[in-house]
N, C-alpha and C positions, 0 to 999 in steps of 0.2 A: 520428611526429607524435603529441602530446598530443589525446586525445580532448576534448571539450568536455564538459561533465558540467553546465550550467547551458543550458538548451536551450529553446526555445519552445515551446509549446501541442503545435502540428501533429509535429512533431521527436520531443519527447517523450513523446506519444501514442504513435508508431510504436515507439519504442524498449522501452516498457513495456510494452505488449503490450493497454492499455486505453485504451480513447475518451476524448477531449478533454472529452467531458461528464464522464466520471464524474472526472477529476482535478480539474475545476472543481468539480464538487459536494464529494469530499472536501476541496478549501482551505474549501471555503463552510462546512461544518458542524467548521470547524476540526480533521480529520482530522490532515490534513497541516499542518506545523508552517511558519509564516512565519518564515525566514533560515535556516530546515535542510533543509524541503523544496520553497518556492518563494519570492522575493523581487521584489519590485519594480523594477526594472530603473532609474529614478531613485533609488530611494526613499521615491517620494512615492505615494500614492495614486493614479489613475488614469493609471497609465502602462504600460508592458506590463508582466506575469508571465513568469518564465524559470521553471523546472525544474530543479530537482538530482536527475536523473535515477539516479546513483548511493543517494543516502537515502533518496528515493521505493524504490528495486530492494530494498535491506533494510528499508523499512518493510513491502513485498510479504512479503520470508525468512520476515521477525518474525509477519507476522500469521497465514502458510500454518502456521507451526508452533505457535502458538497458538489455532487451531481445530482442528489434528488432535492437540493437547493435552486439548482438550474431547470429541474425537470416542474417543482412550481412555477417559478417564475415564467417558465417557456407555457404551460398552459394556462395561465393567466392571459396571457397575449392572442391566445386565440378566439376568435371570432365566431360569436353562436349567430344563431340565424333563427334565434326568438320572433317570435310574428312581433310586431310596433302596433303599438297602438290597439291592441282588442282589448 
């Protein structure tokens, strides 16, 4: 049986591993991409939001590996305090 990968609020909170809040806030500050990561269920405005639970999981991959992209980068820049010269 095909899994369902377009899922509602409650569903795909569970699935993601993050609260219904914070999925609504990232659609809200345009995070998440309307028709890749969540859609209107008419198409119309005020009707329910589904979830692409799937693009939502690699926008997760993408972002985990683009802050431990920064987290090299940032310890690189730090400054040892190796003795000179022995």
């Amino acid at each position: 049986m095909k899994k369902e990968i377009w899922l509602g609020a409650a569903m795909a909170s569970k699935d993601l591993g993050m609260s219904q809040a914070t999925l609504w806030n990232l659609k809200s500050k345009k995070v998440l991409k309307a028709g890749i990561h969540w859609l209107y269920v008419t198409g119309l405005p005020k009707s329910n939001v589904k979830w692409n639970v799937e693009a939502i999981r690699q926008w997760q991959i993408d972002q985990t590996l683009i802050q431990e992209e920064k987290n090299k980068k940032a310890a690189k820049n730090i400054s040892t305090f190796e003795a000179v010269g022995v």
